[in-house]
C-alpha positions as CSV (number, residue, x, y, z in Angstrom):
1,X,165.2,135.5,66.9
2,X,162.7,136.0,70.1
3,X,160.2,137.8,68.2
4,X,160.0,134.7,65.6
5,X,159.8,132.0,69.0
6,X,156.9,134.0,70.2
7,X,155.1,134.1,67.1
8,X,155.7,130.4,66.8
9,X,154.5,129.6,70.3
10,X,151.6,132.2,70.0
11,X,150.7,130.2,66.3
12,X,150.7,126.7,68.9
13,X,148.8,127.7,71.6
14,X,146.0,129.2,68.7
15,X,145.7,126.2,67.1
16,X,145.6,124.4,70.4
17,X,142.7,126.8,71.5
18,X,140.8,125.8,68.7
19,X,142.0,122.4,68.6
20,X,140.2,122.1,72.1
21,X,137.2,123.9,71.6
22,X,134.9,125.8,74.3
23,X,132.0,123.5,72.6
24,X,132.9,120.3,72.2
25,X,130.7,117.6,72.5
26,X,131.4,113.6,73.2
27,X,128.7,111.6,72.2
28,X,127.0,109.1,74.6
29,X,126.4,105.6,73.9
30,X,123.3,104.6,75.6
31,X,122.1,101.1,75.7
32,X,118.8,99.9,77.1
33,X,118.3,97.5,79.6
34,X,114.9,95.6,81.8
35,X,115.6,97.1,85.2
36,X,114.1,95.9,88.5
37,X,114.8,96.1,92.4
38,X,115.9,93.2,95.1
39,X,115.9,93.1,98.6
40,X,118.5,91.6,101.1
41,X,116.4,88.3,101.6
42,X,117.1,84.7,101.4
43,X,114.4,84.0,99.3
44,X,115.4,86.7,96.5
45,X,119.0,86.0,97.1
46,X,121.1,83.1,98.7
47,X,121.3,81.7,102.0
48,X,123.9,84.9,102.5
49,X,121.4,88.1,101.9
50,X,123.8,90.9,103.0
51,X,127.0,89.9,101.3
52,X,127.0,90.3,97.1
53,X,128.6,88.2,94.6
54,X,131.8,90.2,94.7
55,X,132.3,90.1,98.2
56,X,130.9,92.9,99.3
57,X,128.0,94.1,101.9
58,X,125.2,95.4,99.8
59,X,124.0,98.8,99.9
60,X,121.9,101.5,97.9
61,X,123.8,102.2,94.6
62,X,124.8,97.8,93.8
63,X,123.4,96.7,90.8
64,X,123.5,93.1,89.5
65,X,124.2,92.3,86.4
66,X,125.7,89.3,85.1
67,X,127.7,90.4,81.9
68,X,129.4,93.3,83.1
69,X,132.6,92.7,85.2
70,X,132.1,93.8,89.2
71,X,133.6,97.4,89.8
72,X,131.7,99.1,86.7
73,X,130.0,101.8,87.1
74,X,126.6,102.3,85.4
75,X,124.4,105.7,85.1
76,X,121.1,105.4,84.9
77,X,118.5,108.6,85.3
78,X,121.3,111.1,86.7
79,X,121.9,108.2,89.0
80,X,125.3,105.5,89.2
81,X,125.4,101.9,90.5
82,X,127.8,99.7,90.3
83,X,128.1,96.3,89.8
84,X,128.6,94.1,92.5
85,X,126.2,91.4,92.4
86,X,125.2,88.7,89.8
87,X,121.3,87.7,89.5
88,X,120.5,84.0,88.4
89,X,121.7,82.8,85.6
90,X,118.8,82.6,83.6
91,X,119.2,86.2,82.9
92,X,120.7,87.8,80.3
93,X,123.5,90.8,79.9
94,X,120.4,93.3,79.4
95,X,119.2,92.2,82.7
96,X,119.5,94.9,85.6
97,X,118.5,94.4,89.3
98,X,119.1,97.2,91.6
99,X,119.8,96.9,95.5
100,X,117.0,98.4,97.9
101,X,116.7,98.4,101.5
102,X,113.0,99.1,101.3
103,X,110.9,96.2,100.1
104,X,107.6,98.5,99.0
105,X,110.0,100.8,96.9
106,X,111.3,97.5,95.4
107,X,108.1,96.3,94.7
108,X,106.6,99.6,93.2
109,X,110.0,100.1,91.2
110,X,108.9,96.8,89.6
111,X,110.3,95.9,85.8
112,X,111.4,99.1,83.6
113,X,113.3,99.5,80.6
114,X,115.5,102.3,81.2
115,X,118.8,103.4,79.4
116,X,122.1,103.0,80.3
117,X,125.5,104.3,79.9
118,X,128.6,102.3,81.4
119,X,130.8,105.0,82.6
């Protein structure tokens, strides 16, 4: 009787094995987006610079976007943001606009359509 509950479990854990794979691959859905930087100013923002849509004090790696909900996590170029903050509403859910501190970076970053992947 043992010799047959081995085989079974050896016959499981195969077929798990190969069930699993060593080379599986999950494909990614990118989606593209226009991309481009703000500052922590009242004239790019609101009267309340530091402090994003969602509550929270901005800092490098908050995006706005004003589709997706606040909490998800974006990658973009080996890079993740999430979003925390909503830009005016006269953009779209393609619309991207990523938190700097430095205002020349911003400006140089200017307006790029990059893809995306919500992860």
């Amino acid at each position: 009787m043992r010799p047959v509950i081995l085989l079974l479990i050896g016959l499981f854990l195969t077929g798990c094995a190969e069930a699993v794979g060593e080379n599986v691959s999950v494909p990614v859905k990118l989606e593209s987006g226009i991309f481009t930087a703000y500052n922590a100013f009242p004239e790019q923002t609101d009267d309340t610079p530091e402090i994003t849509a969602s509550g929270k004090r901005v800092k490098e790696g908050i995006v706005a976007n004003n589709c997706l909900p606040f909490g998800t996590k974006i990658a973009v170029d080996d890079r993740i943001f999430e979003v925390q903050d909503r830009m005016n509403k006269r953009y779209g859910c393609n619309n991207f606009d990523i938190f700097m501190w430095d205002y020349q970076a911003a400006i140089e970053f200017g307006v790029k359509e990059l893809n995306y992947e919500v992860i």
